[in-house]
N, CA, C and O atoms as a Tripos MOL2 file, in Angstrom:
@<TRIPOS>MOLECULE
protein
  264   263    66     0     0
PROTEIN
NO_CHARGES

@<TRIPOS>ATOM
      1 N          -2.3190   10.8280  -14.7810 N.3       1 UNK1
      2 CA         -2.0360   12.0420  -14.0470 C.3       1 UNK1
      3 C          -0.7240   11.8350  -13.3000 C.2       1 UNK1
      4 O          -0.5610   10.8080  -12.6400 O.2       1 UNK1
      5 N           0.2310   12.7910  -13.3830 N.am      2 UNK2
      6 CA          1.7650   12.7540  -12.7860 C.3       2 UNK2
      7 C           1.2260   13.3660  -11.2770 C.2       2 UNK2
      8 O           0.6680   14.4620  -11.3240 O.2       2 UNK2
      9 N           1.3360   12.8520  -10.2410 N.am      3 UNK3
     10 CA          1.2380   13.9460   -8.6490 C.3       3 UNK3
     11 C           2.7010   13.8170   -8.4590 C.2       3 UNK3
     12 O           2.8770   14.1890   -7.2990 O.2       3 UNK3
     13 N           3.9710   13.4570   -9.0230 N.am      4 UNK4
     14 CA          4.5370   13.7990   -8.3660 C.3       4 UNK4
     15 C           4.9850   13.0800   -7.1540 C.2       4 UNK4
     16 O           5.4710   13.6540   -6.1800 O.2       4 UNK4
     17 N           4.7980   11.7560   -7.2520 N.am      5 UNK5
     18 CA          4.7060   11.2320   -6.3860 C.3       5 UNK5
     19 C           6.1520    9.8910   -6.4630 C.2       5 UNK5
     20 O           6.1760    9.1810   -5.4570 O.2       5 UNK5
     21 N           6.8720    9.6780   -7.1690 N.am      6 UNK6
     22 CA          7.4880    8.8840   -7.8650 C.3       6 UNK6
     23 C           9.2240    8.9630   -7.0160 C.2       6 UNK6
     24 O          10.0520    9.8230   -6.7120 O.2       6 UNK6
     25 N           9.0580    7.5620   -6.9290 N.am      7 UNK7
     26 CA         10.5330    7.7410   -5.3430 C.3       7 UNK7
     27 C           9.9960    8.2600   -4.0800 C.2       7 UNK7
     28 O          10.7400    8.1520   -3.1060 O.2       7 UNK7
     29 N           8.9250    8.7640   -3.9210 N.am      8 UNK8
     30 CA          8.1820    9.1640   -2.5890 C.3       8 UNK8
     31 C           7.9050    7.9480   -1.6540 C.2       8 UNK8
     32 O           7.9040    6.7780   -2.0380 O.2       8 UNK8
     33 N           7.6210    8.4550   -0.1140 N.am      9 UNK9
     34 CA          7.2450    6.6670    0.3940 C.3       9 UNK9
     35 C           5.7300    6.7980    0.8450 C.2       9 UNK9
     36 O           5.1500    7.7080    0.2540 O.2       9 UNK9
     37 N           5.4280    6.5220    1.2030 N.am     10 UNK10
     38 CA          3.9190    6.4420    2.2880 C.3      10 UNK10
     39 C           3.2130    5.5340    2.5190 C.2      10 UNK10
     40 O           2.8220    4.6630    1.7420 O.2      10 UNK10
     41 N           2.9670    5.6910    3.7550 N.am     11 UNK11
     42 CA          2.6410    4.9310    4.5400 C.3      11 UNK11
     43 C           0.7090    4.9780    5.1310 C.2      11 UNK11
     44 O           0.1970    5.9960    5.5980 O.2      11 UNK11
     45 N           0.2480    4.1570    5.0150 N.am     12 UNK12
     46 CA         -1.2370    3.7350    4.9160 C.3      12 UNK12
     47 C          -1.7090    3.1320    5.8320 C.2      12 UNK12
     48 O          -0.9980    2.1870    6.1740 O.2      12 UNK12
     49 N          -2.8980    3.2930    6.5800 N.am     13 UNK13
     50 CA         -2.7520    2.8770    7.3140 C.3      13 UNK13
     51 C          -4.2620    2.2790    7.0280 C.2      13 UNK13
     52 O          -5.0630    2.8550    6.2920 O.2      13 UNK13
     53 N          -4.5640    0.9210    7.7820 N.am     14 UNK14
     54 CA         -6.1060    0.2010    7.9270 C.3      14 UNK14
     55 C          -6.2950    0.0400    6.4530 C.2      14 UNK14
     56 O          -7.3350    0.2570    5.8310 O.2      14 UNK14
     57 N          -4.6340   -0.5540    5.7670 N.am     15 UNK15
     58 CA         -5.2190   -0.8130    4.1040 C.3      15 UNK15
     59 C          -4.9810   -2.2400    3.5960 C.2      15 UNK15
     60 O          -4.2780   -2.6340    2.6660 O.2      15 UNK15
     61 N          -5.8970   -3.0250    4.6130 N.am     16 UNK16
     62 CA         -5.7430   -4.1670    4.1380 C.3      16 UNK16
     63 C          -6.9510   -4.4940    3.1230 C.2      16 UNK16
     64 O          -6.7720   -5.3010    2.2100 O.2      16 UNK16
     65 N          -8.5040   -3.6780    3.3560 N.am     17 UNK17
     66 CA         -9.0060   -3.8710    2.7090 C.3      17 UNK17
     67 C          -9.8110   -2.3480    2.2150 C.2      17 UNK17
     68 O          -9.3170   -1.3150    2.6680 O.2      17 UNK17
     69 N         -11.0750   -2.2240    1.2660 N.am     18 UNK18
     70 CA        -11.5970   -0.9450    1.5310 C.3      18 UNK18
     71 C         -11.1430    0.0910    0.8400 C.2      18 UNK18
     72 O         -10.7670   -0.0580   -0.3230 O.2      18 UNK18
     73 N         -11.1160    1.2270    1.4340 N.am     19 UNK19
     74 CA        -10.5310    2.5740    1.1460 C.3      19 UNK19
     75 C          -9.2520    2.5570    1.3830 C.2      19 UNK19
     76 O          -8.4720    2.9880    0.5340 O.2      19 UNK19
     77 N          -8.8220    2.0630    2.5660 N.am     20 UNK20
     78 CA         -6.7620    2.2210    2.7940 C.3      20 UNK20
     79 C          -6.5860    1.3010    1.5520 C.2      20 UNK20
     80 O          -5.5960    1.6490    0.9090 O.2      20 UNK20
     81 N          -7.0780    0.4950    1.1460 N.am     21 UNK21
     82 CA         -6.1190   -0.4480   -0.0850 C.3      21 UNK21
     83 C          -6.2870    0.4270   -1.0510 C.2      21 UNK21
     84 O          -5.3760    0.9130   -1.7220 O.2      21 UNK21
     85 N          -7.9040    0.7470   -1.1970 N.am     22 UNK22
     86 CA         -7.5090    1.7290   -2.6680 C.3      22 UNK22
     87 C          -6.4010    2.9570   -2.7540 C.2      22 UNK22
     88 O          -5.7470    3.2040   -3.7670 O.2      22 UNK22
     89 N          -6.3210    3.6190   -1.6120 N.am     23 UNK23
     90 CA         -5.2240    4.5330   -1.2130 C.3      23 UNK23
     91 C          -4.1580    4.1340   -1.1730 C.2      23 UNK23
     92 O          -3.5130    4.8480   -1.9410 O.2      23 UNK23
     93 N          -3.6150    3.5090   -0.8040 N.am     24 UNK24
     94 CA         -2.8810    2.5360   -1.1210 C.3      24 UNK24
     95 C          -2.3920    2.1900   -2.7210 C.2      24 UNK24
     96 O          -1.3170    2.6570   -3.0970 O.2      24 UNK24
     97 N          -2.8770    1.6970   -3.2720 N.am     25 UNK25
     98 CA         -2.7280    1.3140   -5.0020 C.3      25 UNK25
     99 C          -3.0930    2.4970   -5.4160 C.2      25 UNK25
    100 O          -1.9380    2.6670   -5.8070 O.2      25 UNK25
    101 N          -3.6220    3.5040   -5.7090 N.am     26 UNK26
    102 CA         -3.1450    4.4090   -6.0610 C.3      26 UNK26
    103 C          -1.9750    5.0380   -6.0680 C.2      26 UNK26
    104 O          -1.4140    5.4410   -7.0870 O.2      26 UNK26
    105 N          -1.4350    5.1800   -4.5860 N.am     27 UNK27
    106 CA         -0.4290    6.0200   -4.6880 C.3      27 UNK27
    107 C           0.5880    5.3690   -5.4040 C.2      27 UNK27
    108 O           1.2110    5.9130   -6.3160 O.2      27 UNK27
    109 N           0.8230    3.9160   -4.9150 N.am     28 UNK28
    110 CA          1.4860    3.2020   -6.1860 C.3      28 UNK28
    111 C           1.4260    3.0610   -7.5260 C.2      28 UNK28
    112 O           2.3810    2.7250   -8.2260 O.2      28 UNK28
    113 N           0.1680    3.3440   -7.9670 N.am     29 UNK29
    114 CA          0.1610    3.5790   -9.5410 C.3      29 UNK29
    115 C           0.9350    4.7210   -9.8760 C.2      29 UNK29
    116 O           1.4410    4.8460  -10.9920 O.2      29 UNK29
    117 N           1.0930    5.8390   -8.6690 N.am     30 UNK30
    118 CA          1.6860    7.0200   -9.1820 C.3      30 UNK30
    119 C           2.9220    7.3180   -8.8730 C.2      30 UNK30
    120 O           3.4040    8.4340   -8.6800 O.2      30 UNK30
    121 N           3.8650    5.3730   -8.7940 N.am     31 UNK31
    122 CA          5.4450    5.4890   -8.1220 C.3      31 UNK31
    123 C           5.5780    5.6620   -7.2070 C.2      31 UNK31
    124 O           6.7810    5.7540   -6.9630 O.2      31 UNK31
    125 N           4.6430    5.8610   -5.9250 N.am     32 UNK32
    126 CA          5.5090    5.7350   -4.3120 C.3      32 UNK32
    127 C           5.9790    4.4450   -4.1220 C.2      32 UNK32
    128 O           5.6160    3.5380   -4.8700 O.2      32 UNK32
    129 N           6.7980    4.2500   -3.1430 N.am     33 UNK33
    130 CA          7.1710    3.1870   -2.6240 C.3      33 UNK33
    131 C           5.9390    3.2830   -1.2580 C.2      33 UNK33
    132 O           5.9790    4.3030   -0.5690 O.2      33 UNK33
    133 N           4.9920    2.3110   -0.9570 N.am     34 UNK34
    134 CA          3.7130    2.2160   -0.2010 C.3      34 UNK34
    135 C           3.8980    1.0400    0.8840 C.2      34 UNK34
    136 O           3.7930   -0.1280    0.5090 O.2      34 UNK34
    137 N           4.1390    1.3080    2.0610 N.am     35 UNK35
    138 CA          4.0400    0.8630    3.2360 C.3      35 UNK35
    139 C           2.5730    0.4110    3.8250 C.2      35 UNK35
    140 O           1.8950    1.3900    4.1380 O.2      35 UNK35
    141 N           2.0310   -0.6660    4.0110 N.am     36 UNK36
    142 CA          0.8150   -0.7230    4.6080 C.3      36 UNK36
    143 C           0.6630   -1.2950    5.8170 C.2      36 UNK36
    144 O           1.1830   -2.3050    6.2920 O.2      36 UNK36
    145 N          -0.1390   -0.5000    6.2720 N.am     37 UNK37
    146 CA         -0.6990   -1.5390    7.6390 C.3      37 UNK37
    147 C          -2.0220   -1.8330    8.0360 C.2      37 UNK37
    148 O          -2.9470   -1.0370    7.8770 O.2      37 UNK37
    149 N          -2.1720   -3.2220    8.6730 N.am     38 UNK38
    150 CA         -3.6270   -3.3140    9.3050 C.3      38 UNK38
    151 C          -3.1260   -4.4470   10.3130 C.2      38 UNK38
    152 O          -2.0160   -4.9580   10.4620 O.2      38 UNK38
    153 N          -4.4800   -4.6740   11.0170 N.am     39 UNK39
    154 CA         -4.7300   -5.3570   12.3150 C.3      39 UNK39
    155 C          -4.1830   -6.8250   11.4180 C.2      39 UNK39
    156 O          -3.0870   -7.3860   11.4280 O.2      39 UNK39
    157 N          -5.4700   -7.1470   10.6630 N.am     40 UNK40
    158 CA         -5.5230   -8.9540   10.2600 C.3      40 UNK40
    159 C          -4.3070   -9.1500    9.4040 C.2      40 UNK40
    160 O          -4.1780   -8.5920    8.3140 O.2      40 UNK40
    161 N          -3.3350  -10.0340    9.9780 N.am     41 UNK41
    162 CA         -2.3280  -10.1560    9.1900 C.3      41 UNK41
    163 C          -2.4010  -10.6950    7.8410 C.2      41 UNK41
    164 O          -1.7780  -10.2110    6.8960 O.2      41 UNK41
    165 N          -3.1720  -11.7030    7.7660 N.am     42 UNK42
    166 CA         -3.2010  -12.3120    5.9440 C.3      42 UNK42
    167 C          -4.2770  -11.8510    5.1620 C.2      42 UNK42
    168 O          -4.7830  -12.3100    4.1380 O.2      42 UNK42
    169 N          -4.4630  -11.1150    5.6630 N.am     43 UNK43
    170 CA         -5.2960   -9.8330    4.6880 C.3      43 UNK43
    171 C          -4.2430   -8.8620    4.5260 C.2      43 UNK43
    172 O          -4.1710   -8.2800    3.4440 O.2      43 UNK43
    173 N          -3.3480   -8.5800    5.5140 N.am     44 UNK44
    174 CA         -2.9220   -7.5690    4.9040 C.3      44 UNK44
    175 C          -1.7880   -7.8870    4.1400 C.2      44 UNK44
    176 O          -1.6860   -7.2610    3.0850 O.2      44 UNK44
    177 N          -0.7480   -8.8530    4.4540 N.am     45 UNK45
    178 CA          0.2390   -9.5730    3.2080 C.3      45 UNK45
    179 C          -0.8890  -10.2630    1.9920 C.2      45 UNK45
    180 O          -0.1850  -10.7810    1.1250 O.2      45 UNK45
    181 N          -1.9070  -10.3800    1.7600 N.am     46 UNK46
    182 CA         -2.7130  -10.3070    0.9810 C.3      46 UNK46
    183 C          -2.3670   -9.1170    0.2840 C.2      46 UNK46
    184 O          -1.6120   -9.1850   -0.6860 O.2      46 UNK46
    185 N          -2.8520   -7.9930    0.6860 N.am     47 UNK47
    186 CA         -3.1640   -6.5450    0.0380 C.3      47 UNK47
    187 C          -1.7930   -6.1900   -0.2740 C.2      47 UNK47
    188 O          -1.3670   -5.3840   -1.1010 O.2      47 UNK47
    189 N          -1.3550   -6.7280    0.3120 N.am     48 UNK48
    190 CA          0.3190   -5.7620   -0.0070 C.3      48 UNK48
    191 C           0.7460   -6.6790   -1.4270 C.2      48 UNK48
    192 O           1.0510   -6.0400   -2.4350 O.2      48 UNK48
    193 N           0.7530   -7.9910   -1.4620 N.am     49 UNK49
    194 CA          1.0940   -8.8490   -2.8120 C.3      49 UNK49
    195 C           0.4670   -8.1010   -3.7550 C.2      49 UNK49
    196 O           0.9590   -7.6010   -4.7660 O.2      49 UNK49
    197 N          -1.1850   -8.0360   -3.1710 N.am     50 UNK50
    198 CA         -1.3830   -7.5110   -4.8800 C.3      50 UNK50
    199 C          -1.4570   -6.2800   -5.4400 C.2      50 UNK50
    200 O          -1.7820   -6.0440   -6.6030 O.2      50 UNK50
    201 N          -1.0820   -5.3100   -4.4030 N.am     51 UNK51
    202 CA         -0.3610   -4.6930   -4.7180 C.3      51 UNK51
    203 C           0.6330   -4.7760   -5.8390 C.2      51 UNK51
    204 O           0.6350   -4.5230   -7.0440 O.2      51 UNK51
    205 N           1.5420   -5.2710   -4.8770 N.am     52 UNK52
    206 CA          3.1730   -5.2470   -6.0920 C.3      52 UNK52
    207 C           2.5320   -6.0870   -7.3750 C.2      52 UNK52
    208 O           2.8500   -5.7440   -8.5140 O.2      52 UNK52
    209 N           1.9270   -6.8240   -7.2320 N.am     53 UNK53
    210 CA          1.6390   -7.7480   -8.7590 C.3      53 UNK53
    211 C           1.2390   -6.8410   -9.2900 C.2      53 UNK53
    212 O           2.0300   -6.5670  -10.1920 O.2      53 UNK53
    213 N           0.0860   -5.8780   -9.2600 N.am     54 UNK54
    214 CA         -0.6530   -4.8280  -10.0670 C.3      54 UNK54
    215 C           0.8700   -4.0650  -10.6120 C.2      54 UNK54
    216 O           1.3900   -4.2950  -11.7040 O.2      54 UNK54
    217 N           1.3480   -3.2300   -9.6850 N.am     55 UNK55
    218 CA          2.1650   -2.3010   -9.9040 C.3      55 UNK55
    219 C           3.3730   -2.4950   -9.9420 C.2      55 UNK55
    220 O           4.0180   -1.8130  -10.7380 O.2      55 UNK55
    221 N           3.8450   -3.1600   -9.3750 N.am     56 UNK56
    222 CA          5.5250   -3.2740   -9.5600 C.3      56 UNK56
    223 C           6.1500   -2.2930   -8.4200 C.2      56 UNK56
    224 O           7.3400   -1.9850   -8.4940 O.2      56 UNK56
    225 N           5.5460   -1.9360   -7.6450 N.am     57 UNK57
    226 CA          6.2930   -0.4710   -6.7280 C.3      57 UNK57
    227 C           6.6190   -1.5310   -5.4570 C.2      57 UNK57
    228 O           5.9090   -2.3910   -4.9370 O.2      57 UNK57
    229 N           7.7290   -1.1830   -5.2370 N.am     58 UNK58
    230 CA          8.1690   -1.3290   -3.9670 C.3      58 UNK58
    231 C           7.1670   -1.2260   -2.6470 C.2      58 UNK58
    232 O           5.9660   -0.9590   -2.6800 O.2      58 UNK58
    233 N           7.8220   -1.4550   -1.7010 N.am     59 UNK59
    234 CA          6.5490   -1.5260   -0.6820 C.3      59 UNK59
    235 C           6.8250   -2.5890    0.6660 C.2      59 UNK59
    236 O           7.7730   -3.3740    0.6380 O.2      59 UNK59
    237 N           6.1290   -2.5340    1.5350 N.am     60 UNK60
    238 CA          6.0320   -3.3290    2.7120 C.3      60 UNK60
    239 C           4.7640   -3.7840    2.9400 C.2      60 UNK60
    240 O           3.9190   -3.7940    2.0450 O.2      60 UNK60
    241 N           4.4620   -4.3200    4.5180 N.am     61 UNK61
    242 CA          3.5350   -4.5230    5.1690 C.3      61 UNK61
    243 C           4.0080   -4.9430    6.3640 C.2      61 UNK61
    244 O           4.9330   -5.7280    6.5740 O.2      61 UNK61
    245 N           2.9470   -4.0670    7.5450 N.am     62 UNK62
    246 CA          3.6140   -3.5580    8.7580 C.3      62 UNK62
    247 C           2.1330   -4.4820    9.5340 C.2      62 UNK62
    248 O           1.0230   -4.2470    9.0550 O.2      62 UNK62
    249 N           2.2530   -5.4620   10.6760 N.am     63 UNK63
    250 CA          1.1520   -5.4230   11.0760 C.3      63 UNK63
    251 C           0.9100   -4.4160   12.5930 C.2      63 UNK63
    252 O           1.8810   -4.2370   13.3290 O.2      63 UNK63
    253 N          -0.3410   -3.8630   12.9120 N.am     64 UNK64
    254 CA         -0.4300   -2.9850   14.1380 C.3      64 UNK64
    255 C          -1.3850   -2.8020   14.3430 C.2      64 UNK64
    256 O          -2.3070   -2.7910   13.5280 O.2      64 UNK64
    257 N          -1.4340   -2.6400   15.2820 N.am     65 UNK65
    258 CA         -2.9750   -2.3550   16.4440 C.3      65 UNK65
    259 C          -3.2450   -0.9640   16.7450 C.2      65 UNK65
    260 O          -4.0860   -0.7380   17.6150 O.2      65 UNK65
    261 N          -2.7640   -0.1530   16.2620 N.am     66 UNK66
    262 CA         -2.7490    1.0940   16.7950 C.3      66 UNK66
    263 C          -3.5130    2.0450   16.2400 C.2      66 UNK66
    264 O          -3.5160    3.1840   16.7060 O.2      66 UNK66
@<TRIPOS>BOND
     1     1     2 1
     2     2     3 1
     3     3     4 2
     4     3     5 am
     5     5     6 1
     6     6     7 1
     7     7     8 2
     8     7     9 am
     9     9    10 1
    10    10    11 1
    11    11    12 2
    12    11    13 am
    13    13    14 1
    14    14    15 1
    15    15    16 2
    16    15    17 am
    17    17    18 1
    18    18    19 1
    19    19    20 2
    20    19    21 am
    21    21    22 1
    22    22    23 1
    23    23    24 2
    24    23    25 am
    25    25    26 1
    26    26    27 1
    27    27    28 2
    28    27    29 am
    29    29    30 1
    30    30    31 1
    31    31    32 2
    32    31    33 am
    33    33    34 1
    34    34    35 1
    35    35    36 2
    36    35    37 am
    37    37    38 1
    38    38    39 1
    39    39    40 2
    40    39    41 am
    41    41    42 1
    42    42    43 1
    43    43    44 2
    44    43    45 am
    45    45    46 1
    46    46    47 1
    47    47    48 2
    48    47    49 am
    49    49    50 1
    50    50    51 1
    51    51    52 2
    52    51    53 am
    53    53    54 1
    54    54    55 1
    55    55    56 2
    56    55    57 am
    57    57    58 1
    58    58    59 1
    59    59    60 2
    60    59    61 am
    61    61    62 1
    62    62    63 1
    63    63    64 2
    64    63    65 am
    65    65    66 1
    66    66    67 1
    67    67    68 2
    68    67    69 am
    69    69    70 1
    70    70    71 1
    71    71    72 2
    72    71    73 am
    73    73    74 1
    74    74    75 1
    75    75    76 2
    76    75    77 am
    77    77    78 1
    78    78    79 1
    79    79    80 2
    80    79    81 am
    81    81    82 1
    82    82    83 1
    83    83    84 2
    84    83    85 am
    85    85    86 1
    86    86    87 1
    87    87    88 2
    88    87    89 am
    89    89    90 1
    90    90    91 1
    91    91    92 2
    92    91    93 am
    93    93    94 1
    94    94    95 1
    95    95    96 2
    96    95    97 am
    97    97    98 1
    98    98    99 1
    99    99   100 2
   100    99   101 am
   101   101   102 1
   102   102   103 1
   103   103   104 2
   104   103   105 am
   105   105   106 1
   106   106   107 1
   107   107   108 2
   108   107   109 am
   109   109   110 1
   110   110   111 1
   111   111   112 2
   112   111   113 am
   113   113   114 1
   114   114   115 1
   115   115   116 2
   116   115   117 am
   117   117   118 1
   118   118   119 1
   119   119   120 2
   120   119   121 am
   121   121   122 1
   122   122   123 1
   123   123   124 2
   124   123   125 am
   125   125   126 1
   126   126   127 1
   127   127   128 2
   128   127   129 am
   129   129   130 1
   130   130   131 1
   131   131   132 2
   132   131   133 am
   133   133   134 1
   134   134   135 1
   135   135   136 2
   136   135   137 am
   137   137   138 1
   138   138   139 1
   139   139   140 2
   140   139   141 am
   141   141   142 1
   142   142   143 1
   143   143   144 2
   144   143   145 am
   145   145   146 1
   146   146   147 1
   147   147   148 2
   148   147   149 am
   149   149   150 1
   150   150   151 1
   151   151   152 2
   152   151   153 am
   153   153   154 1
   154   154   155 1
   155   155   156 2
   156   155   157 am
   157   157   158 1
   158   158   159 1
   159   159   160 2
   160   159   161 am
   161   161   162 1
   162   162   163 1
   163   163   164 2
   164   163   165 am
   165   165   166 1
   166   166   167 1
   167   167   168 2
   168   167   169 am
   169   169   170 1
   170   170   171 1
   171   171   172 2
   172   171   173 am
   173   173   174 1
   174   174   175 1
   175   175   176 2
   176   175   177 am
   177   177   178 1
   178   178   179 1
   179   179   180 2
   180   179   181 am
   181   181   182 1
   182   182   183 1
   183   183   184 2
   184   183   185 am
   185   185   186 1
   186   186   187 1
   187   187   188 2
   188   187   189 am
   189   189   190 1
   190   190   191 1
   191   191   192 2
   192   191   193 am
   193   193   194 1
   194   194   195 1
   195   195   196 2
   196   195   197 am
   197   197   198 1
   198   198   199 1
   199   199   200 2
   200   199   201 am
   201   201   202 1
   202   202   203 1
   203   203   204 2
   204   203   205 am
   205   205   206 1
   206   206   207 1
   207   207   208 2
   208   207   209 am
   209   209   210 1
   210   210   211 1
   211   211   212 2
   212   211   213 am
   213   213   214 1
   214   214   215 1
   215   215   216 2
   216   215   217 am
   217   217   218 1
   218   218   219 1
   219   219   220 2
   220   219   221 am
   221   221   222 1
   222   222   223 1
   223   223   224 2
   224   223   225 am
   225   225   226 1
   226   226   227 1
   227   227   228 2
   228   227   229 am
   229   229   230 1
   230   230   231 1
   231   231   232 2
   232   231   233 am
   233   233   234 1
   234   234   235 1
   235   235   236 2
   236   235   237 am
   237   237   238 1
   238   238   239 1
   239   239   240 2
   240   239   241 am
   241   241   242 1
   242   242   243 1
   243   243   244 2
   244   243   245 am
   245   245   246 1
   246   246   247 1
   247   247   248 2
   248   247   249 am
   249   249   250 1
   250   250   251 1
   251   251   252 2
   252   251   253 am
   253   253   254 1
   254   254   255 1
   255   255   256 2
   256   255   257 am
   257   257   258 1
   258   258   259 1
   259   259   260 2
   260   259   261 am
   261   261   262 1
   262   262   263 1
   263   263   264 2
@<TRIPOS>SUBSTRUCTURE
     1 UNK1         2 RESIDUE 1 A UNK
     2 UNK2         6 RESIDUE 1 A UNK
     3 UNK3        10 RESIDUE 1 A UNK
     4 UNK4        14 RESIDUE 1 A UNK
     5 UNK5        18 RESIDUE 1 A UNK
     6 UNK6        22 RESIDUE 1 A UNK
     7 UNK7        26 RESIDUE 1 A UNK
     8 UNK8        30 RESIDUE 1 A UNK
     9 UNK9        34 RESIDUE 1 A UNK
    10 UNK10       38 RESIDUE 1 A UNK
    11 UNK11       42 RESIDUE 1 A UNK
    12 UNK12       46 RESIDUE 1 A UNK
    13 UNK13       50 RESIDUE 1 A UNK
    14 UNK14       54 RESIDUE 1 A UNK
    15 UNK15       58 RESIDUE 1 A UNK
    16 UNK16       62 RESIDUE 1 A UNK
    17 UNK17       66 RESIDUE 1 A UNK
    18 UNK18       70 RESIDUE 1 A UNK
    19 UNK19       74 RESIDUE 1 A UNK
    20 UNK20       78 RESIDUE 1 A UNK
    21 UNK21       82 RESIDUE 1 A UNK
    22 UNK22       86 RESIDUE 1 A UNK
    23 UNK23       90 RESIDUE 1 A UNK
    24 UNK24       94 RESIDUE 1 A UNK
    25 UNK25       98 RESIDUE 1 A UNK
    26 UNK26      102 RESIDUE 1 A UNK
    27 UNK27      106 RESIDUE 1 A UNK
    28 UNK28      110 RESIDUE 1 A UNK
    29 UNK29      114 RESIDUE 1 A UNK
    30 UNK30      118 RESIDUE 1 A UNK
    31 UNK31      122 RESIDUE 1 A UNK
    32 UNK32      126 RESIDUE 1 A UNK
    33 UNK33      130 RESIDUE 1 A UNK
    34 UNK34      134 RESIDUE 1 A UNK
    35 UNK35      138 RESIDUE 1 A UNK
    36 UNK36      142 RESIDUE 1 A UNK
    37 UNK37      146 RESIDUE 1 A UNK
    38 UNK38      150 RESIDUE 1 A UNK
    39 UNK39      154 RESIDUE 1 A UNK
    40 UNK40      158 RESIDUE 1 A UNK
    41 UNK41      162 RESIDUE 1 A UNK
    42 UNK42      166 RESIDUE 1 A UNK
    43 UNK43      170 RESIDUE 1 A UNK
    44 UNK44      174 RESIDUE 1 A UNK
    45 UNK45      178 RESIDUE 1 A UNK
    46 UNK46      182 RESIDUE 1 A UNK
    47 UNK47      186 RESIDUE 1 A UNK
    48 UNK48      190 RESIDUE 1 A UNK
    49 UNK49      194 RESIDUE 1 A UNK
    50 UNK50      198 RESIDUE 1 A UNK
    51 UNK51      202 RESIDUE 1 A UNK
    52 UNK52      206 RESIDUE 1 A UNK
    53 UNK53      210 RESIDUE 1 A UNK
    54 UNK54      214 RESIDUE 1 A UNK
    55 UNK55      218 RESIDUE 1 A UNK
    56 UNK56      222 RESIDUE 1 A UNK
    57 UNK57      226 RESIDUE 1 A UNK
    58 UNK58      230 RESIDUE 1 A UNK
    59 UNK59      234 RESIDUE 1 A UNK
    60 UNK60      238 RESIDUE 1 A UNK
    61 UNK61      242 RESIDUE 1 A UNK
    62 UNK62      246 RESIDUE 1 A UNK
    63 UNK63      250 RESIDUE 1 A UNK
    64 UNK64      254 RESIDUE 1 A UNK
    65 UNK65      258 RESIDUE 1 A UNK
    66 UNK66      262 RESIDUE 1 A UNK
């Protein structure tokens, strides 16, 4: 499925594990560039690697408390 989403950015939040990761890898399957964040830091540079290994999309990881 094309959304349209391809060169887009977004940003995720509480996706280190769960539902934000799957939200997360999705939107990357569909070409965003995907920003993530969560509290536990090596969970979340966890989630963000495999990320990019799955997909290849660009991307970060932000840690925050907020």
């Amino acid at each position: 499925m094309d959304l349209g989403l391809k060169e887009k950015v977004a940003l995720v939040g509480a996706a280190s594990k769960g539902l934000g990761k799957a939200s997360a890898l999705a939107l990357a399957r569909e070409g965003a560039r995907v920003t993530i964040c969560a509290r536990t830091e090596a969970d979340l540079h966890a989630a963000a690697q495999e990320i990019r290994d799955e997909t290849g999309a660009e991307g970060g990881a932000l840690r925050s408390n907020v």
